[in-house]
Backbone as JSON, one array per atom type, in Angstrom:
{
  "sequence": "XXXXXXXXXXXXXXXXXXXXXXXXXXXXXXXXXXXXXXXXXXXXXXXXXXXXXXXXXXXXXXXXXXXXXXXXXXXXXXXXXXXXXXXXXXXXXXXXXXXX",
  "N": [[11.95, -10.22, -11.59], [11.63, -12.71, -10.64], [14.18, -13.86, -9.99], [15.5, -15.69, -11.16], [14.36, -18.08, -10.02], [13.24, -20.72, -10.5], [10.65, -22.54, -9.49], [9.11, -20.54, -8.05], [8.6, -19.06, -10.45], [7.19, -21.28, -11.8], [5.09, -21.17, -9.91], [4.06, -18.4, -9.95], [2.8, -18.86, -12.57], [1.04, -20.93, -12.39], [-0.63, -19.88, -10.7], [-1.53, -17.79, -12.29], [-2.91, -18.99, -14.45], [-4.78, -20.1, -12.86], [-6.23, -17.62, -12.18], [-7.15, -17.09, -14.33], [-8.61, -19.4, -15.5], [-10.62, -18.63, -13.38], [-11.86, -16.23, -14.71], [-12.6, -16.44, -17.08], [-14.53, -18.19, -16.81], [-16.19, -15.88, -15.13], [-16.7, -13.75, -16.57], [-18.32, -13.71, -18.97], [-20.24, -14.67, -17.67], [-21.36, -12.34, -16.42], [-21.04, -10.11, -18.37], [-23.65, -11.42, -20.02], [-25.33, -11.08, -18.14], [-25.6, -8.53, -17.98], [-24.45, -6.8, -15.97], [-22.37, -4.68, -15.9], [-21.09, -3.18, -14.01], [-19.87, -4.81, -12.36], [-18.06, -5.8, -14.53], [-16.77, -4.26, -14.95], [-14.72, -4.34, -12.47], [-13.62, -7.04, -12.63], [-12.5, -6.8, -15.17], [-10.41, -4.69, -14.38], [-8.94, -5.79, -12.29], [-7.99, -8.23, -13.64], [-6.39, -6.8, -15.33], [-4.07, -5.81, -13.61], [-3.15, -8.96, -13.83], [-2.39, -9.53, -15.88], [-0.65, -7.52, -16.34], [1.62, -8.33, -14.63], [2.52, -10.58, -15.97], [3.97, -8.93, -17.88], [2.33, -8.54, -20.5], [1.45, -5.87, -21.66], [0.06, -5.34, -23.82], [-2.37, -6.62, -23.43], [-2.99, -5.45, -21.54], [-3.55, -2.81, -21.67], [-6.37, -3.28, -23.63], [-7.33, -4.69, -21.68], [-8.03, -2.22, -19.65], [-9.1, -0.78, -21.41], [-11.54, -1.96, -22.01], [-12.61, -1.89, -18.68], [-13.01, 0.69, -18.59], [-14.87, 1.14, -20.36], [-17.17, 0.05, -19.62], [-17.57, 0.85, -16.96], [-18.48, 3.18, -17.58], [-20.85, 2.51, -19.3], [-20.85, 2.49, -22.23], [-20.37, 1.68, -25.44], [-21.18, -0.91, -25.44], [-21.45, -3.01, -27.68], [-19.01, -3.81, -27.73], [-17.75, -4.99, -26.1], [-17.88, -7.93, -26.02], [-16.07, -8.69, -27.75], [-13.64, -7.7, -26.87], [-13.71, -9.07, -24.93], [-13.62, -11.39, -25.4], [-10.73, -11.58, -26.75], [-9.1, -11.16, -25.23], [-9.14, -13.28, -23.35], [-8.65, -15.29, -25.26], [-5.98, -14.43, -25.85], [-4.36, -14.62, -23.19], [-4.88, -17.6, -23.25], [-3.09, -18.16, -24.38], [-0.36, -17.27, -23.91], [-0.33, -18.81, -21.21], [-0.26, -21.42, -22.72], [2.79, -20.74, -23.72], [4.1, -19.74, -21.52], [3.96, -22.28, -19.76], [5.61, -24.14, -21.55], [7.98, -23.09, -21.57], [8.59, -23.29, -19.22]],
  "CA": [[11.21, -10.38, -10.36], [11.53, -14.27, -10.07], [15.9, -13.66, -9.46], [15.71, -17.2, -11.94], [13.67, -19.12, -9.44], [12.08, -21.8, -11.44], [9.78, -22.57, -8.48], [9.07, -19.34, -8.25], [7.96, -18.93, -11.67], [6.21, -22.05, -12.08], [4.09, -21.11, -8.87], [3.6, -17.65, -11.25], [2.43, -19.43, -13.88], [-0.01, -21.68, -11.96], [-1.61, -18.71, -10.37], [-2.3, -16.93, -13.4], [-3.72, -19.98, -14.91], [-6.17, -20.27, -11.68], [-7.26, -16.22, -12.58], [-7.88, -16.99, -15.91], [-9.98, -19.99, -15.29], [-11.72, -17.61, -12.68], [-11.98, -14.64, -15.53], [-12.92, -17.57, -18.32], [-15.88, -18.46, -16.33], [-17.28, -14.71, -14.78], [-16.56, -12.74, -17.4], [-19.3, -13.92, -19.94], [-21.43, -14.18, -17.0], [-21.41, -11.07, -15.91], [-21.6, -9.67, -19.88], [-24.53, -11.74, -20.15], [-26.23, -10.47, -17.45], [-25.62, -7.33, -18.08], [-23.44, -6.54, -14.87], [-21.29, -4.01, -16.48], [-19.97, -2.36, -12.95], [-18.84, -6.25, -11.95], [-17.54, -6.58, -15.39], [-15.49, -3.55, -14.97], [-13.95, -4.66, -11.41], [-12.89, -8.06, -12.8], [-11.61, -5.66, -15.82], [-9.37, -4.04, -13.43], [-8.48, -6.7, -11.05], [-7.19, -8.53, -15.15], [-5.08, -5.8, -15.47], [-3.43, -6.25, -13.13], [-2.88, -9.83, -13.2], [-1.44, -9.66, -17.31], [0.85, -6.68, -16.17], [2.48, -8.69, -13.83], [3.16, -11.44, -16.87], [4.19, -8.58, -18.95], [1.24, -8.37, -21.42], [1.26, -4.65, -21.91], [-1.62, -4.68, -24.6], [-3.67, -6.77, -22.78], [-3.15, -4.79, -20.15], [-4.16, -1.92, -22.53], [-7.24, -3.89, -23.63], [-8.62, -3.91, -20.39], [-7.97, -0.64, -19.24], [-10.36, 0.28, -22.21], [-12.78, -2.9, -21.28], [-12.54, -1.13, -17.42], [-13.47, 2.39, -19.08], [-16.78, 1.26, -21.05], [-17.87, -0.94, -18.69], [-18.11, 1.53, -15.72], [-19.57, 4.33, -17.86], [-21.56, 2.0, -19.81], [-20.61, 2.63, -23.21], [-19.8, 1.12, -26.5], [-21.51, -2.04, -25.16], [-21.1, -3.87, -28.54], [-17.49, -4.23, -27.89], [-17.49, -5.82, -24.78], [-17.79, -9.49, -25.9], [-15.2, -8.54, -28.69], [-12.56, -7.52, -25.86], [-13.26, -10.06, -23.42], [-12.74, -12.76, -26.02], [-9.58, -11.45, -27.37], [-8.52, -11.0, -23.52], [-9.13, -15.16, -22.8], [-7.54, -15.69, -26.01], [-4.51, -13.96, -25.45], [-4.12, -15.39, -21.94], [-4.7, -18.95, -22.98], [-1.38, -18.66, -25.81], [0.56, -16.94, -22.83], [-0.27, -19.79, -20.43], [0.34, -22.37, -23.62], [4.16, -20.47, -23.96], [4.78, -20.11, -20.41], [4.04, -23.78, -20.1], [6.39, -24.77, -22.46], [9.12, -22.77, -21.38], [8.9, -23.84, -17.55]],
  "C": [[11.48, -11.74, -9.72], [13.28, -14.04, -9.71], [16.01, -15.38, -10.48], [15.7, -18.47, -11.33], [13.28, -19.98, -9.87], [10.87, -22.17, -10.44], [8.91, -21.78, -8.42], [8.0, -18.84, -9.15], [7.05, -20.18, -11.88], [5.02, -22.0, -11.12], [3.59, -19.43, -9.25], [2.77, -18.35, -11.49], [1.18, -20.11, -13.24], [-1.34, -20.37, -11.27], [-2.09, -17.59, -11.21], [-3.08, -17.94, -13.85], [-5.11, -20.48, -14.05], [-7.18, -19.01, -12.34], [-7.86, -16.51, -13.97], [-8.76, -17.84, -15.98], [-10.99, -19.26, -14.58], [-12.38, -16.45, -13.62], [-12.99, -15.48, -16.72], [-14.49, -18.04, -17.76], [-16.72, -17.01, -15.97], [-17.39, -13.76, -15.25], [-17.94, -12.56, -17.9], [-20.02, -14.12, -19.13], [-22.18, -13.04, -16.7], [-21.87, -9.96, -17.59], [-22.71, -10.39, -20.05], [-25.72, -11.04, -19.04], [-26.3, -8.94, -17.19], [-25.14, -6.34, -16.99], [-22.45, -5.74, -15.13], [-20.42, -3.27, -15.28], [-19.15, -3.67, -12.49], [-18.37, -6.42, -12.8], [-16.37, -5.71, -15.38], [-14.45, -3.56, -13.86], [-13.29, -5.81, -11.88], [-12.25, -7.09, -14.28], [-10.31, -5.7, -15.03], [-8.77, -4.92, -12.66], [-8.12, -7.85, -12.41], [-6.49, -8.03, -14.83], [-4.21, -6.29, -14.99], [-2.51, -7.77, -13.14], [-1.91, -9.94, -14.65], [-0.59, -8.33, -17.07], [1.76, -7.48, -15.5], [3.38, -9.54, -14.67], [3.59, -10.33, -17.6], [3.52, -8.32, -20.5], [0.85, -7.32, -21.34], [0.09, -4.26, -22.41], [-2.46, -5.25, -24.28], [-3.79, -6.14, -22.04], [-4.01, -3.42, -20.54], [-5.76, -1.56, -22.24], [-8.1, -3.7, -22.66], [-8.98, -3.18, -19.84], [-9.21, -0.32, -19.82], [-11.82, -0.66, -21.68], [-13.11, -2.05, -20.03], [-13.77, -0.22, -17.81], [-14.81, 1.91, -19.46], [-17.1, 0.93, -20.26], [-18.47, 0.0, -17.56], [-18.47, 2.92, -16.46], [-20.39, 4.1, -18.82], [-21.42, 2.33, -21.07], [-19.76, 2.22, -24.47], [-20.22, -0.32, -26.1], [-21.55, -3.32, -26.04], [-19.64, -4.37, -28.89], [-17.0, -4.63, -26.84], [-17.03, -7.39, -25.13], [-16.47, -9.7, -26.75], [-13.68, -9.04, -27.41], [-12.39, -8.54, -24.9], [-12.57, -11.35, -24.33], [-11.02, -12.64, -26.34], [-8.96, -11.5, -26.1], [-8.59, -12.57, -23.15], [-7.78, -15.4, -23.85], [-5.75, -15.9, -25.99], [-3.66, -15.0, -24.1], [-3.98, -16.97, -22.19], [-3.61, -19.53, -24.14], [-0.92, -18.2, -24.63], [0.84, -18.23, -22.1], [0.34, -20.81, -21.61], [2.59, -21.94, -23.56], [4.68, -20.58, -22.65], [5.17, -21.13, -19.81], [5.12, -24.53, -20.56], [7.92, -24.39, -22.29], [9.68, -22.85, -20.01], [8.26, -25.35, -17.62]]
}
C-alpha cells in the first residue's frame, strides 16, 4: 500500500498510534459504564483500523468483541478482549516504531 514511502508509513504509524490512544482511553469507559452498543461501534471502527496494519487476529478479536457487545452477551469477556486488543496494539506500535 505505502509503494516504500517511508513518509508514508511513518504518517501510518502515527495515526494508528493516535486511534489507539483514542481506543486506550474509551474503551474501558464505555465497559465501565456499561455502554455496550458504543463499545461495539468503537469495536468495529478497531477493526478496521488493525486490518489496515495487518493484524488479522486482532481483527478477529474484535469482530467477536463487535458481536457480544451489540447483542449483549458473554459480558464477562469483554474486559478480557479489550485488554488483549490494547495489548496487542501497543507491541505493534513498539515494532513498527523500531522498524521506521
Amino acid at each position: 500500500m505505502s509503494g516504500g514511502d517511508s513518509a508514508f508509513i511513518r504518517e501510518m504509524i502515527n495515526l494508528f498510534r493516535e486511534q489507539i490512544i483514542e481506543y486506550k482511553s474509551i474503551m474501558p469507559e464505555l465497559l465501565q459504564n456499561k455502554d455496550y452498543d458504543g463499545l461495539s461501534k468503537v469495536a468495529h471502527k478497531a477493526k478496521s483500523s488493525v486490518a489496515v496494519m495487518g493484524m488479522t487476529q486482532v481483527a478477529d478479536l474484535l469482530k467477536e468483541l463487535e458481536i457480544l457487545t451489540h447483542d449483549q452477551r458473554d459480558v464477562e469477556k469483554y474486559e478480557q478482549l479489550i485488554t488483549h486488543f490494547l495489548e496487542q496494539s501497543e507491541l505493534a506500535i513498539t515494532e513498527l516504531e523500531s522498524a521506521y
